[in-house]
Jmol script that loads the backbone (N, CA, C; Angstrom):
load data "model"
ATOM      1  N   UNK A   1       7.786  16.792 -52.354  1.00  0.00           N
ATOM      2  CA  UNK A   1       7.192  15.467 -52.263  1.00  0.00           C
ATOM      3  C   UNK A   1       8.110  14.393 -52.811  1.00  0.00           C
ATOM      4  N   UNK A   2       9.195  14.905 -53.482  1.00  0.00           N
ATOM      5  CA  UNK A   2      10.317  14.193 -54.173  1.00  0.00           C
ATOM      6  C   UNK A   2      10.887  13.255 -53.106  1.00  0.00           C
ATOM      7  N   UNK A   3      10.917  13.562 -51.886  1.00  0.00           N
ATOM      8  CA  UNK A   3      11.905  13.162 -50.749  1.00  0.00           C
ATOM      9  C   UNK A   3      11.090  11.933 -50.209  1.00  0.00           C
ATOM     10  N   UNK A   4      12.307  10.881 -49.622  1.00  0.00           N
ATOM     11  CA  UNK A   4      11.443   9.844 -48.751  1.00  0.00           C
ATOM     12  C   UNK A   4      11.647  10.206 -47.341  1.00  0.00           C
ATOM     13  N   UNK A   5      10.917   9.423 -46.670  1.00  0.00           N
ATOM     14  CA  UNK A   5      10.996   9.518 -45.472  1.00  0.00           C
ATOM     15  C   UNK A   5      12.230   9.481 -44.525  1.00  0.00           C
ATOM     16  N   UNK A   6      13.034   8.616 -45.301  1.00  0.00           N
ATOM     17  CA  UNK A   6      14.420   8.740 -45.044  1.00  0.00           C
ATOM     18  C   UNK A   6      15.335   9.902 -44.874  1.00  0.00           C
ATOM     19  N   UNK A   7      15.453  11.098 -46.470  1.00  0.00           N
ATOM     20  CA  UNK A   7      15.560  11.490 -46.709  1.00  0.00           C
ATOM     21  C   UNK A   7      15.246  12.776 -45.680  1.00  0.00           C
ATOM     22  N   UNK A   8      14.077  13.045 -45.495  1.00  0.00           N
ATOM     23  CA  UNK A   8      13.645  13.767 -44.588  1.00  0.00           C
ATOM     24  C   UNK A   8      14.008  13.772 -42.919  1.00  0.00           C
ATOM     25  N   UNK A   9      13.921  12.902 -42.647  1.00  0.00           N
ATOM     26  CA  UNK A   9      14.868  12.520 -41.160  1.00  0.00           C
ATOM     27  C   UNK A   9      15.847  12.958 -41.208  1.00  0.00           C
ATOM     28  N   UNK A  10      16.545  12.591 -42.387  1.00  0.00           N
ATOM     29  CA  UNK A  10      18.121  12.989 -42.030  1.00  0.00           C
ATOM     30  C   UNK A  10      18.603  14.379 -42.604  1.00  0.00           C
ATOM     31  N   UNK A  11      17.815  15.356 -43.170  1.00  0.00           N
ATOM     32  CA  UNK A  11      17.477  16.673 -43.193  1.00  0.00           C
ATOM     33  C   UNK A  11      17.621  17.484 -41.742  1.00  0.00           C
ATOM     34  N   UNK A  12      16.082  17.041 -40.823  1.00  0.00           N
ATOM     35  CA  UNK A  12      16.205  17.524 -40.074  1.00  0.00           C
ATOM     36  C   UNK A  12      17.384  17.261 -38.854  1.00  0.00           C
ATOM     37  N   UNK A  13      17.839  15.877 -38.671  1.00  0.00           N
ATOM     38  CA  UNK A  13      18.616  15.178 -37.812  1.00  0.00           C
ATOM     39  C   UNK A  13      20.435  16.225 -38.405  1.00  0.00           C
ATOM     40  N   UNK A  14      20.293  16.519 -39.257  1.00  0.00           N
ATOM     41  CA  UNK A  14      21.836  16.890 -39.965  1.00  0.00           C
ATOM     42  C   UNK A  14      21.892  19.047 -39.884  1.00  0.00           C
ATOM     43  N   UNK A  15      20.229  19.265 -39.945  1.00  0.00           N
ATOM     44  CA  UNK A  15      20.353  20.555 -40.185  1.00  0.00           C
ATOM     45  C   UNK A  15      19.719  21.297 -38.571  1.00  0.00           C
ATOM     46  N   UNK A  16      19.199  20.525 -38.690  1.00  0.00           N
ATOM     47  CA  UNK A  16      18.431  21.400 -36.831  1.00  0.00           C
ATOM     48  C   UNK A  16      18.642  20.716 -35.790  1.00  0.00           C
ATOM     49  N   UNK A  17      20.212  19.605 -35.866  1.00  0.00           N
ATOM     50  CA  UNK A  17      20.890  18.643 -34.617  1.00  0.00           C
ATOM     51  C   UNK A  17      20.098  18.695 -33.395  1.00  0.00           C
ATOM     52  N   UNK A  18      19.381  17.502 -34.241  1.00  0.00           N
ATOM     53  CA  UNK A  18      18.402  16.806 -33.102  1.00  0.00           C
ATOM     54  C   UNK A  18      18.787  15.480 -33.199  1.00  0.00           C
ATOM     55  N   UNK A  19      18.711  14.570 -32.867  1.00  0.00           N
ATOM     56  CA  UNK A  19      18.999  13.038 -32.772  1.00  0.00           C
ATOM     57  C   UNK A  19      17.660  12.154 -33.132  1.00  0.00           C
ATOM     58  N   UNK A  20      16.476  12.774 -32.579  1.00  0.00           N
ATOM     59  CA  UNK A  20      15.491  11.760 -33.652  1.00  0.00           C
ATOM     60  C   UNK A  20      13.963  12.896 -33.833  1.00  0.00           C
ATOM     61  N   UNK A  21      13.949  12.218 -35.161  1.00  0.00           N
ATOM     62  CA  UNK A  21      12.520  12.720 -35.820  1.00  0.00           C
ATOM     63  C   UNK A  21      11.783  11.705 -36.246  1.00  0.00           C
ATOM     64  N   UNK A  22      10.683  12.001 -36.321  1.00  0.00           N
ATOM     65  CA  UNK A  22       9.366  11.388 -36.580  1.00  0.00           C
ATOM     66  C   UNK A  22       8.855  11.819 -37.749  1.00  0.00           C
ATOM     67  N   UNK A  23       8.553  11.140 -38.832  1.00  0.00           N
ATOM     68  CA  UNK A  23       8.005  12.030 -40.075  1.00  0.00           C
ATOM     69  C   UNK A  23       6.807  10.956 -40.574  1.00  0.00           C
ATOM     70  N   UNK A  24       6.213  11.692 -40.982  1.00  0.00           N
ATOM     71  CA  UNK A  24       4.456  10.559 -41.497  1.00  0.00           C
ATOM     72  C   UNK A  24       4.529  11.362 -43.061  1.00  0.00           C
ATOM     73  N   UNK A  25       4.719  11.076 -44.190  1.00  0.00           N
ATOM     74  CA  UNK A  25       4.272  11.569 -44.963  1.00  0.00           C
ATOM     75  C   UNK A  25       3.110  10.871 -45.906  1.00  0.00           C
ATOM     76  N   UNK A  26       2.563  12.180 -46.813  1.00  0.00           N
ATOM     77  CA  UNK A  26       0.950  11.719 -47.147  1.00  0.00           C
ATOM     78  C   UNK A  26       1.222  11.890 -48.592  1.00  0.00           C
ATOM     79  N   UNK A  27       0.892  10.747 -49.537  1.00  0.00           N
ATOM     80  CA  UNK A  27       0.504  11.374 -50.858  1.00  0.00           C
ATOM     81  C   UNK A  27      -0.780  11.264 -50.927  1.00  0.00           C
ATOM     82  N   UNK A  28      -1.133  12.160 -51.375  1.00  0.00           N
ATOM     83  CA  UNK A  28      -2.172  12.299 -52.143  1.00  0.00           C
ATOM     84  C   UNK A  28      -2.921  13.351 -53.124  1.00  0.00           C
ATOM     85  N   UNK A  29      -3.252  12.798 -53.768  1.00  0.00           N
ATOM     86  CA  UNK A  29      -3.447  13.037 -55.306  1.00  0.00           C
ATOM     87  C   UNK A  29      -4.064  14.867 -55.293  1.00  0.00           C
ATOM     88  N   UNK A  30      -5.497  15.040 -54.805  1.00  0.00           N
ATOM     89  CA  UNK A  30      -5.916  15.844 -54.582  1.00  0.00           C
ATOM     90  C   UNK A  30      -5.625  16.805 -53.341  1.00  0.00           C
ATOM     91  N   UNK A  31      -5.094  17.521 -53.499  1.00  0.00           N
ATOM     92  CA  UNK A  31      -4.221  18.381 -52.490  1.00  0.00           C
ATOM     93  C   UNK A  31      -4.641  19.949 -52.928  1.00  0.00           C
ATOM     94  N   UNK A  32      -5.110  20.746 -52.372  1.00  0.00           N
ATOM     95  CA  UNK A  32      -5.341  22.069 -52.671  1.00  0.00           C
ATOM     96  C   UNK A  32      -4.058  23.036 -51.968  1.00  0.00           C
ATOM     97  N   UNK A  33      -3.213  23.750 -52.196  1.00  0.00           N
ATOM     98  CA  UNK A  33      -2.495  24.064 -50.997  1.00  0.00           C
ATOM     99  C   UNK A  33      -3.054  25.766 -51.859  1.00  0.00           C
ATOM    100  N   UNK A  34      -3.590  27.103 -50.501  1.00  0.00           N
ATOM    101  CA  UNK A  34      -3.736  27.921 -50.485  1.00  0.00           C
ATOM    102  C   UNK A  34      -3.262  28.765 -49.870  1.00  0.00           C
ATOM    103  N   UNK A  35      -1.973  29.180 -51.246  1.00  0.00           N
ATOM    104  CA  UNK A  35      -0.588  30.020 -50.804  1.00  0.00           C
ATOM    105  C   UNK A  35      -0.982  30.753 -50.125  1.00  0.00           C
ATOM    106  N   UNK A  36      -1.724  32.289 -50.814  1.00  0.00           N
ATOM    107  CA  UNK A  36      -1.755  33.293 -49.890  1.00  0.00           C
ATOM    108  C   UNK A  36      -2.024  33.337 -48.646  1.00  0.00           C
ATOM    109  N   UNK A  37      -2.627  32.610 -48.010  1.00  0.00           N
ATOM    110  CA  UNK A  37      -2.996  32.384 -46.848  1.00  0.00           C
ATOM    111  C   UNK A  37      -1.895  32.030 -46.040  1.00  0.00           C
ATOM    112  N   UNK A  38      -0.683  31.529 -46.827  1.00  0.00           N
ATOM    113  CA  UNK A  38       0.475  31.357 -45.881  1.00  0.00           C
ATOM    114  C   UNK A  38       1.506  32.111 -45.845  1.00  0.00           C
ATOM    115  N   UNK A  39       1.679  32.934 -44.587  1.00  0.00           N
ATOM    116  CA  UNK A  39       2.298  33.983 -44.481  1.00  0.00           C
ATOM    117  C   UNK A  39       4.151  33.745 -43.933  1.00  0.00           C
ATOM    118  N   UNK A  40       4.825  33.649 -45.114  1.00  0.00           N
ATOM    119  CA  UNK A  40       6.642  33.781 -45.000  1.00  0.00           C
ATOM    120  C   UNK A  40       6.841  34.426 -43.673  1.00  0.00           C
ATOM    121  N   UNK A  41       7.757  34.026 -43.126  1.00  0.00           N
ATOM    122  CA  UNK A  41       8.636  35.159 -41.765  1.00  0.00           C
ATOM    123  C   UNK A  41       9.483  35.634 -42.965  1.00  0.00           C
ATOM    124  N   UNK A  42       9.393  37.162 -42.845  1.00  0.00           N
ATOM    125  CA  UNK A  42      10.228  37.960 -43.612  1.00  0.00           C
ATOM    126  C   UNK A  42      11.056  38.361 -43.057  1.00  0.00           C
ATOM    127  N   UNK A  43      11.011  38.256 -41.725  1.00  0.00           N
ATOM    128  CA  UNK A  43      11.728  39.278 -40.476  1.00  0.00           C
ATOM    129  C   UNK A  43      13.423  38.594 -41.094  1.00  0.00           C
ATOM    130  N   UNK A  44      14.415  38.982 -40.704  1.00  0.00           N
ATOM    131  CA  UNK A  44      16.143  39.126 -40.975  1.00  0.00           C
ATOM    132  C   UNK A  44      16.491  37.931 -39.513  1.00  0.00           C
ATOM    133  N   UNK A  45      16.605  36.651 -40.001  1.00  0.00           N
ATOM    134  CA  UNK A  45      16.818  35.371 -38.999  1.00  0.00           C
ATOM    135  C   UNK A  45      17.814  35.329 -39.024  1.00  0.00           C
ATOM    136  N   UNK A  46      18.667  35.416 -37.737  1.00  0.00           N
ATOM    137  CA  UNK A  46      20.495  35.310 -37.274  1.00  0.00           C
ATOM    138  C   UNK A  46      20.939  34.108 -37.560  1.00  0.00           C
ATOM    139  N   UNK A  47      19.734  32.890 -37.378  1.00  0.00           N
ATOM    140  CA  UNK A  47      20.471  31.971 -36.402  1.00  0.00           C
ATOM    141  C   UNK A  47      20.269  30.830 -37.698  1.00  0.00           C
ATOM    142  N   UNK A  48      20.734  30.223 -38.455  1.00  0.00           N
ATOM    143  CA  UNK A  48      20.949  29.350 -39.466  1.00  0.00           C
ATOM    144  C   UNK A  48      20.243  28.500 -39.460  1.00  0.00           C
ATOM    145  N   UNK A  49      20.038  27.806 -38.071  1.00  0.00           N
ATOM    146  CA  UNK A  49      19.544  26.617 -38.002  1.00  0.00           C
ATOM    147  C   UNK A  49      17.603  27.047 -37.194  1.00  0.00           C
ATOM    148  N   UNK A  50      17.560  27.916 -37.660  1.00  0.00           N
ATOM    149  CA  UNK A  50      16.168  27.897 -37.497  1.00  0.00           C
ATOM    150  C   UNK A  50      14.855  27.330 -38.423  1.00  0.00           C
ATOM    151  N   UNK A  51      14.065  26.448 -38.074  1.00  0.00           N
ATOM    152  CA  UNK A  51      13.529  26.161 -39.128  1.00  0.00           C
ATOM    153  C   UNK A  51      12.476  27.165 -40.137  1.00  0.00           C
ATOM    154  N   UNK A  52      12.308  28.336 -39.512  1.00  0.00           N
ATOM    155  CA  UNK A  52      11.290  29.090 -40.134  1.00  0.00           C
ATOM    156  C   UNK A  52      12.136  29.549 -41.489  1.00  0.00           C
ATOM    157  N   UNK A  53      13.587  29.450 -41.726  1.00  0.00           N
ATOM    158  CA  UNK A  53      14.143  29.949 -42.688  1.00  0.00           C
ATOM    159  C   UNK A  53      13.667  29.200 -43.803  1.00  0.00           C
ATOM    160  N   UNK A  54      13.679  27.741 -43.563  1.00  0.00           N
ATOM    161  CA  UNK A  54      13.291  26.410 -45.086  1.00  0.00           C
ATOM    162  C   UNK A  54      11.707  26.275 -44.931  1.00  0.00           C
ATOM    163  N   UNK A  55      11.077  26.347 -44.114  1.00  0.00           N
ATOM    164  CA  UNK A  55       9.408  26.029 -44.133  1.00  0.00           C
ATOM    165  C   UNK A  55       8.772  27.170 -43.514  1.00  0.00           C
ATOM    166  N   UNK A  56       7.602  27.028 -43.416  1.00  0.00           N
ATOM    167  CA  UNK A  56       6.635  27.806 -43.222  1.00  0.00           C
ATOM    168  C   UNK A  56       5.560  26.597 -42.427  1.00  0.00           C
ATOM    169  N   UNK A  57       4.982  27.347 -41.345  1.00  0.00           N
ATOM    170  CA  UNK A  57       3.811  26.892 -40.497  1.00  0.00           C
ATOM    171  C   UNK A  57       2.493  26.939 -41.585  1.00  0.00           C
ATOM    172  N   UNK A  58       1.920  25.846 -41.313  1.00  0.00           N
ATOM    173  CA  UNK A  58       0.492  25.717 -42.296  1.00  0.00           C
ATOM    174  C   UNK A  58      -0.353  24.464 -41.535  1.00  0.00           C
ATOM    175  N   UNK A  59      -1.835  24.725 -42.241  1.00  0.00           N
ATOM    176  CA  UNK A  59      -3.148  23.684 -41.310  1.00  0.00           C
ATOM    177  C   UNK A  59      -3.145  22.762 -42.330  1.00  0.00           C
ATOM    178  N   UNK A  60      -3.641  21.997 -42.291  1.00  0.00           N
ATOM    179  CA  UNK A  60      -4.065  20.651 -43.146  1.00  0.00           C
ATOM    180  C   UNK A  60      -5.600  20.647 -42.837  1.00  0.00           C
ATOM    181  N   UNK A  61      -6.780  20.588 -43.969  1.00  0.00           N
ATOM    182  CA  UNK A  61      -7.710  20.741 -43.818  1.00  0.00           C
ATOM    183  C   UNK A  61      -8.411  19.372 -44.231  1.00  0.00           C
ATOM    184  N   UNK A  62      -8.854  18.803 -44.157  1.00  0.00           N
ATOM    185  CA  UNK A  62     -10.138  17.207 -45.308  1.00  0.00           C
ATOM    186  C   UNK A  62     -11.426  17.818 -45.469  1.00  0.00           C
ATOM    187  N   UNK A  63     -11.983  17.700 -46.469  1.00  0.00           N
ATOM    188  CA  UNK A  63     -13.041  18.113 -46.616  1.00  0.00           C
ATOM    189  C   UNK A  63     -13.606  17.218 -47.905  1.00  0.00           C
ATOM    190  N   UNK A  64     -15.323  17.234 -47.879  1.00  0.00           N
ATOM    191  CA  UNK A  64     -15.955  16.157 -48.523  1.00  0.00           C
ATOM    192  C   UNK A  64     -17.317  17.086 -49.157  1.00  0.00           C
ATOM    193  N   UNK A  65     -17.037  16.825 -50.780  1.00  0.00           N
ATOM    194  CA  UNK A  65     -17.917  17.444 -51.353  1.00  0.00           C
ATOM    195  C   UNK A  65     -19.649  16.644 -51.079  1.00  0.00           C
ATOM    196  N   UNK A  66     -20.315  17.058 -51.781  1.00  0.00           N
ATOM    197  CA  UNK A  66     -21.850  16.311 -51.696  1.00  0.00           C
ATOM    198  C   UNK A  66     -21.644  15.143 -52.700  1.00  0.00           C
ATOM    199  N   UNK A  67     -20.444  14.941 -54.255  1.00  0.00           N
ATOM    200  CA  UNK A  67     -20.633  13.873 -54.714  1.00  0.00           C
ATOM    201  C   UNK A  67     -19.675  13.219 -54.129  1.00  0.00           C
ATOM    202  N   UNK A  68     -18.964  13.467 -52.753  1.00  0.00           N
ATOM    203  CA  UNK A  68     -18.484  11.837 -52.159  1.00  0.00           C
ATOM    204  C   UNK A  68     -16.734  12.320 -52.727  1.00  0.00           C
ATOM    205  N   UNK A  69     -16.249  13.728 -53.188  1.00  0.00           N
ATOM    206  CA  UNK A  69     -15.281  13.953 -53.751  1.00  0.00           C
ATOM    207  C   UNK A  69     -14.594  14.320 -52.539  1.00  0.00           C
ATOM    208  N   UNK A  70     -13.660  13.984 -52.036  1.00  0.00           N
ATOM    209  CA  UNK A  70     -12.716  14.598 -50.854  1.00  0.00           C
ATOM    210  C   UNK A  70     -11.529  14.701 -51.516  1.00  0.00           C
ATOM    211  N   UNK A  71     -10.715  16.084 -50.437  1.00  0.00           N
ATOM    212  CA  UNK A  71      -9.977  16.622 -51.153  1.00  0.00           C
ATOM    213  C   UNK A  71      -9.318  17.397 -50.015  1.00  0.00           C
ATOM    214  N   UNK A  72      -7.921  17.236 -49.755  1.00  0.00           N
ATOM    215  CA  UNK A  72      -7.366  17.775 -48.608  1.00  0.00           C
ATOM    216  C   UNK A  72      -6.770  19.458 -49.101  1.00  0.00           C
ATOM    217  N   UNK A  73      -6.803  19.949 -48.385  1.00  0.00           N
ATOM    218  CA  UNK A  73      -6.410  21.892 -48.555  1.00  0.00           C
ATOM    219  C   UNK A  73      -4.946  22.170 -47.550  1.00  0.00           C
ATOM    220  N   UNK A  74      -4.323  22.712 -48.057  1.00  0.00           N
ATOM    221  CA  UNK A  74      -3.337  23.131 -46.839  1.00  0.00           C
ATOM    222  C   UNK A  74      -3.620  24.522 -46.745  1.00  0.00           C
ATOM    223  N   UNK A  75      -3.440  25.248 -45.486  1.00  0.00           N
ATOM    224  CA  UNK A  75      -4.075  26.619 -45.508  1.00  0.00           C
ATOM    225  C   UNK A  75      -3.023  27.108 -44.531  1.00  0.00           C
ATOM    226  N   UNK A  76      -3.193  28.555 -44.298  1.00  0.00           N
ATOM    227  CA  UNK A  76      -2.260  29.190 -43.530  1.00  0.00           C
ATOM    228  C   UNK A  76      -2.906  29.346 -42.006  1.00  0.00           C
ATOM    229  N   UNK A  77      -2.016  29.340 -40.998  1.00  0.00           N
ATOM    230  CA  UNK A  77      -2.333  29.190 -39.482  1.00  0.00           C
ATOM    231  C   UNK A  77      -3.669  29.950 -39.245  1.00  0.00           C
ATOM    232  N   UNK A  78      -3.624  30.963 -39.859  1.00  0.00           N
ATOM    233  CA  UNK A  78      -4.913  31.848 -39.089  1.00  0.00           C
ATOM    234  C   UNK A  78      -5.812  31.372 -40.146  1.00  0.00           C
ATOM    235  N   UNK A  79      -6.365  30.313 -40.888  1.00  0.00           N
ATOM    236  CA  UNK A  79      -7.534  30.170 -41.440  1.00  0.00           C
ATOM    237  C   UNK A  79      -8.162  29.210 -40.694  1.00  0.00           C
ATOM    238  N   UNK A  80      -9.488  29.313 -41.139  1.00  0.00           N
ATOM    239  CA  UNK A  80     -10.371  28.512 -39.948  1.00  0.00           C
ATOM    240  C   UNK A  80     -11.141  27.633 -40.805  1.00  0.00           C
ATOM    241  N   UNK A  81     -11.921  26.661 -40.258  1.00  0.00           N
ATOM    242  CA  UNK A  81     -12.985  26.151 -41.412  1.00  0.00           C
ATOM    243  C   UNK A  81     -13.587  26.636 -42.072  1.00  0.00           C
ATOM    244  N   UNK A  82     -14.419  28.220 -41.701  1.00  0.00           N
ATOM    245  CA  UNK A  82     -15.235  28.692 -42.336  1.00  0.00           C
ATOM    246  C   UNK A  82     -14.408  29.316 -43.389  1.00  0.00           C
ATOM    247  N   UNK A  83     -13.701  29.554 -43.719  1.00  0.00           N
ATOM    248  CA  UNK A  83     -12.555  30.165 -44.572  1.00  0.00           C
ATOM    249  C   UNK A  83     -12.485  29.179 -45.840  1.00  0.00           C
ATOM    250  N   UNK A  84     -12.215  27.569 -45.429  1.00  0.00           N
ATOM    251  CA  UNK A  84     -12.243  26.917 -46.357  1.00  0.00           C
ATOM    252  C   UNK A  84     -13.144  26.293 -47.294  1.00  0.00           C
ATOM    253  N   UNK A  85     -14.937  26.419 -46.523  1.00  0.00           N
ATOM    254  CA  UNK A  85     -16.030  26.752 -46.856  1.00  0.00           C
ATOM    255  C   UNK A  85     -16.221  27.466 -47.916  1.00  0.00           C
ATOM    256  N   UNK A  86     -16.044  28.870 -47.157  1.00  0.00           N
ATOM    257  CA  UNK A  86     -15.922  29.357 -48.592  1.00  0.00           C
ATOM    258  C   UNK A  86     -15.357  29.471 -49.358  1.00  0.00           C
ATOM    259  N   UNK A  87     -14.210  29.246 -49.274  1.00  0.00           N
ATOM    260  CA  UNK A  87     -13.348  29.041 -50.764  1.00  0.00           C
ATOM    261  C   UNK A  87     -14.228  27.765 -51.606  1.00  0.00           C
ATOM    262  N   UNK A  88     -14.015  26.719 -50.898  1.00  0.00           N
ATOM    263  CA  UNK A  88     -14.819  25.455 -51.973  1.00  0.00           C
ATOM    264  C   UNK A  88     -16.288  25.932 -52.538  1.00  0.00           C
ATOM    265  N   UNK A  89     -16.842  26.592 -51.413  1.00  0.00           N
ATOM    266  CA  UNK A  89     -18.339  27.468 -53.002  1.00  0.00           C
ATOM    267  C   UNK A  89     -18.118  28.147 -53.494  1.00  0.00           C
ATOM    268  N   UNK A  90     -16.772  28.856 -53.246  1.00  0.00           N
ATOM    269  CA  UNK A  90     -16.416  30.186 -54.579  1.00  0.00           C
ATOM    270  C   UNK A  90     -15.670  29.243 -55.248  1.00  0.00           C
ATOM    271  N   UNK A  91     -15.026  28.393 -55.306  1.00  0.00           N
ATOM    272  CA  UNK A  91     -14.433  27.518 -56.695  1.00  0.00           C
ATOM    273  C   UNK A  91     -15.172  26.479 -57.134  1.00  0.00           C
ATOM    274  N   UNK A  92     -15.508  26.222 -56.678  1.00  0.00           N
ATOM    275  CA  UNK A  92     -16.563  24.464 -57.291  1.00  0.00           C
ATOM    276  C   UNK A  92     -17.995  25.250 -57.110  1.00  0.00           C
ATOM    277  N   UNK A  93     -18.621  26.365 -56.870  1.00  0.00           N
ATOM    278  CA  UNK A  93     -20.148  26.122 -56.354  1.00  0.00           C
ATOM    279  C   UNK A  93     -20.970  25.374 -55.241  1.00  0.00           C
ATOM    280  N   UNK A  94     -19.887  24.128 -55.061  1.00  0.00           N
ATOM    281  CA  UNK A  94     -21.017  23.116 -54.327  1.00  0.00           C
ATOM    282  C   UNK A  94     -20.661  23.553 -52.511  1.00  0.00           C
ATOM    283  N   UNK A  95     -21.508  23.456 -51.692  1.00  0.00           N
ATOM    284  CA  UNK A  95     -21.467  23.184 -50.012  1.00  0.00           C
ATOM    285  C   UNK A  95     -20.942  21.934 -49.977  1.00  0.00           C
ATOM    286  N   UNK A  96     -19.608  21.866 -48.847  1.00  0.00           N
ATOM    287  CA  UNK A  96     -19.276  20.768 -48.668  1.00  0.00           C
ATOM    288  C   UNK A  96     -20.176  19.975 -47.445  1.00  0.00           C
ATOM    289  N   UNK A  97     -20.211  18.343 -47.612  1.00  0.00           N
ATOM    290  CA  UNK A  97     -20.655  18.093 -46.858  1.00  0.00           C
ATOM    291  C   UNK A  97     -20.151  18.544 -45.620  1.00  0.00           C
ATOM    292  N   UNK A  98     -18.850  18.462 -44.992  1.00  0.00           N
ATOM    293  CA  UNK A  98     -17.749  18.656 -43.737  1.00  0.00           C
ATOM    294  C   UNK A  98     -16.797  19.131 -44.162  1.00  0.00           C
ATOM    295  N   UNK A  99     -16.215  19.702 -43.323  1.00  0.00           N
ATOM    296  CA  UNK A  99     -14.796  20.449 -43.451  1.00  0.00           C
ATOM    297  C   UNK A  99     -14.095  20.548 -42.208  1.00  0.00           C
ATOM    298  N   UNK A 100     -13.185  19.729 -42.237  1.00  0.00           N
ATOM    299  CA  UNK A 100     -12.543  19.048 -40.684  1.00  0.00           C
ATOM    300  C   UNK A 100     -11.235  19.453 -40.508  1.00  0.00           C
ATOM    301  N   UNK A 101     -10.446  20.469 -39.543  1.00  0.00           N
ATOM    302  CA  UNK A 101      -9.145  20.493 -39.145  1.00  0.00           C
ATOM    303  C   UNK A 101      -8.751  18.884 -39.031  1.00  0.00           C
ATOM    304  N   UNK A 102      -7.216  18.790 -39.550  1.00  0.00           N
ATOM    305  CA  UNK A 102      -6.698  17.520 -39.310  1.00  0.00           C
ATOM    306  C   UNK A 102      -5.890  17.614 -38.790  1.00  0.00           C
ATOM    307  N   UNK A 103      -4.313  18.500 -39.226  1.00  0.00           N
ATOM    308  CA  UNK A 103      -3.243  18.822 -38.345  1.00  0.00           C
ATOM    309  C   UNK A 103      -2.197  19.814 -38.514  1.00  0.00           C
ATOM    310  N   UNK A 104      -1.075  19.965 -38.221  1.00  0.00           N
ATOM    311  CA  UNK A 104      -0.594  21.130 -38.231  1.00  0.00           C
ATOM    312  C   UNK A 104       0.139  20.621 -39.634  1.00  0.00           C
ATOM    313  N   UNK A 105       1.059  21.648 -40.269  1.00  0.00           N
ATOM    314  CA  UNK A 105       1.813  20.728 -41.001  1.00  0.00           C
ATOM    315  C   UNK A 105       3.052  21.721 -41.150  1.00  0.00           C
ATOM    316  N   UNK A 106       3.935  21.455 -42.150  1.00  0.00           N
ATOM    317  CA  UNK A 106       4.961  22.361 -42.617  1.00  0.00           C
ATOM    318  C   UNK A 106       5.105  22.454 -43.597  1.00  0.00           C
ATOM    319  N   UNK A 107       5.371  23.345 -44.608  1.00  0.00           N
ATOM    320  CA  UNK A 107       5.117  23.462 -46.415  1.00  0.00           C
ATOM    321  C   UNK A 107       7.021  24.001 -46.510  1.00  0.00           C
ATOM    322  N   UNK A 108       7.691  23.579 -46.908  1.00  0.00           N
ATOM    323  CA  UNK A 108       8.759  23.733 -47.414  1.00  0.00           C
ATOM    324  C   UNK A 108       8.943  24.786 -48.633  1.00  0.00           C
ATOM    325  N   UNK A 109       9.720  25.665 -48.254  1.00  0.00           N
ATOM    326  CA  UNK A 109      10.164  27.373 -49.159  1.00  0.00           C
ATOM    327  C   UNK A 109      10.905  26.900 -50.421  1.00  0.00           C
ATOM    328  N   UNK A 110       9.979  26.963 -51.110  1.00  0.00           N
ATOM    329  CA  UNK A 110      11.374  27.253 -52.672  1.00  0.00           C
ATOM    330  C   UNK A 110      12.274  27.640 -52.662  1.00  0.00           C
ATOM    331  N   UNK A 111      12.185  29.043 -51.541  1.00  0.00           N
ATOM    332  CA  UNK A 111      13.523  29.489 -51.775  1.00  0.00           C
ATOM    333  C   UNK A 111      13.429  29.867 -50.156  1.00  0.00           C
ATOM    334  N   UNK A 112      14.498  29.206 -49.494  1.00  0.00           N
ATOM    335  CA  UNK A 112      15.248  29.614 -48.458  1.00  0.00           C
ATOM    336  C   UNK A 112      15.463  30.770 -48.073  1.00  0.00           C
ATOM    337  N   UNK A 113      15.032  31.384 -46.675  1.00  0.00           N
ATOM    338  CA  UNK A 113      15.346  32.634 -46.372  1.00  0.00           C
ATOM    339  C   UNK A 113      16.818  33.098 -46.148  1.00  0.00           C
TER     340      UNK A 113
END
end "model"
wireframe off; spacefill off
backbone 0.3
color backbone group
């Protein structure tokens, strides 16, 4: 989250030679991100400039408690809403009011494959 938007363009524009990117980034405060659910390519990648080596595929979830508390989740491709359901009554207790897919996203590897 250190990086600007700048910064990030010219990442991908310098490492996966493309000529233009598009980047939207989001702060925000309350962010749940639910590692296990996001599954590394472990597989042995030839090709350098692939992006699965620095990130990982992940969902972006919004969701809105009953006191009006929203709180975005990042989750791994194969989780669904009902997945994130229940996680928020097994950690908080409460039913959320909604729990809405928003978009795809990419979570960046600590450590590089």
């Amino acid at each position: 989250m250190e990086w600007t938007e700048e910064q990030i363009k010219n990442y991908f524009c310098t490492n996966m030679e493309v000529s233009k990117v598009r980047v939207k980034k989001h702060s925000i405060e309350s962010v749940i991100c639910l590692e296990e659910t996001i599954q590394s390519v472990i597989d042995k990648l030839e090709d350098r400039m692939l992006v699965e080596k620095f990130w990982d595929d992940a969902k972006i979830y919004l969701a809105e408690l009953c006191n009006e508390c929203s709180m975005v989740i990042v989750a791994g491709m194969d989780t669904v809403e009902e997945d994130i359901k229940a996680f928020i009554l097994k950690d908080s207790g409460q039913v959320p009011n909604y729990v809405d897919y928003y978009s795809d996203c990419w979570v960046k590897k600590e450590q590089p494959l």
